[in-house]
C-alpha positions as CSV (number, residue, x, y, z in Angstrom):
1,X,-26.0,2.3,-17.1
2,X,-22.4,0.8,-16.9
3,X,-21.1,-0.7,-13.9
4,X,-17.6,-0.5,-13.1
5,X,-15.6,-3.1,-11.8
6,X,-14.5,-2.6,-7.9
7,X,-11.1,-3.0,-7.0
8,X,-10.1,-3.6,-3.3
9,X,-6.8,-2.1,-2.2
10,X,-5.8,-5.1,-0.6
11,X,-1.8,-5.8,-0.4
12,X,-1.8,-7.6,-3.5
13,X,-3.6,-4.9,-5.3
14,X,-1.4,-1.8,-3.9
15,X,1.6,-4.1,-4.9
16,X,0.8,-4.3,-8.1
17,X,-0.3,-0.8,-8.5
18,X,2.9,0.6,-7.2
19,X,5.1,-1.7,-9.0
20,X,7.0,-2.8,-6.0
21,X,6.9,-6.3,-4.4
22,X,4.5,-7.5,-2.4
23,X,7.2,-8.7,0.5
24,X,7.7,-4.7,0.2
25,X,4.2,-3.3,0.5
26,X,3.3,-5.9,3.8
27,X,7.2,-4.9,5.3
28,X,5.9,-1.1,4.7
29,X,2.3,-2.3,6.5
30,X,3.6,-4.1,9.5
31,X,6.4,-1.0,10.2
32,X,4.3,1.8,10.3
33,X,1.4,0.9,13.2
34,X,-0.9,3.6,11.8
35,X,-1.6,2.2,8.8
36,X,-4.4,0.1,9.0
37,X,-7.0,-1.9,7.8
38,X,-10.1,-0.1,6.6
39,X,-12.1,-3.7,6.6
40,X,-11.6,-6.7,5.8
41,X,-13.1,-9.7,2.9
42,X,-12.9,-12.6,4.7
43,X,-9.3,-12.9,6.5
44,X,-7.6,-10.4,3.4
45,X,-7.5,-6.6,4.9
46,X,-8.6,-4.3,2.7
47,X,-6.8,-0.6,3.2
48,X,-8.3,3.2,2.1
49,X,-6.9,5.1,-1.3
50,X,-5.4,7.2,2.6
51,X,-3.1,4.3,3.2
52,X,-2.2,3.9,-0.4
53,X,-0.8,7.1,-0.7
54,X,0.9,6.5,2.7
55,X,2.6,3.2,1.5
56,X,4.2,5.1,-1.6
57,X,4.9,8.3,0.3
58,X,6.7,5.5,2.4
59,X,8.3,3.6,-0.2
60,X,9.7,6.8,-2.2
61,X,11.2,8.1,1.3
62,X,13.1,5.0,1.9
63,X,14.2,5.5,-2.0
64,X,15.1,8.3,-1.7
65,X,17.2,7.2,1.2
66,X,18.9,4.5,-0.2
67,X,19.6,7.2,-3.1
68,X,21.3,9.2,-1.5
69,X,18.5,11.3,-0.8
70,X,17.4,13.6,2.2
71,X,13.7,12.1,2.4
């Protein structure tokens, strides 16, 4: 049986899965008070595939902002 390797969604780990900086993810993080922690590894939170999705939906709207969007 193969075992696959765990990844924990911590900050680091949603940065670099979105692409955007980390300063960007934790800004994103500490501005929205419902996004939080699903547990932590020793003093590093660790955050659900939920918030995830909620970072990028938050980072796109802010885009999309910038852009000249209506998000």
């Amino acid at each position: 049986m193969q075992q696959q390797a765990v990844h924990f969604l911590t900050p680091a780990r949603i940065s670099e899965l979105l692409g955007e900086p980390l300063d960007r993810v934790t800004d994103v993080i500490d501005s929205c008070p419902d996004i939080r922690p699903a547990g932590m590894a020793d003093t590093t939170p660790i955050y659900s595939r939920r918030s995830l999705a909620r970072i990028r939906h938050e980072i796109n709207a802010a885009d999309a902002k910038t852009d000249g969007g209506d998000a």
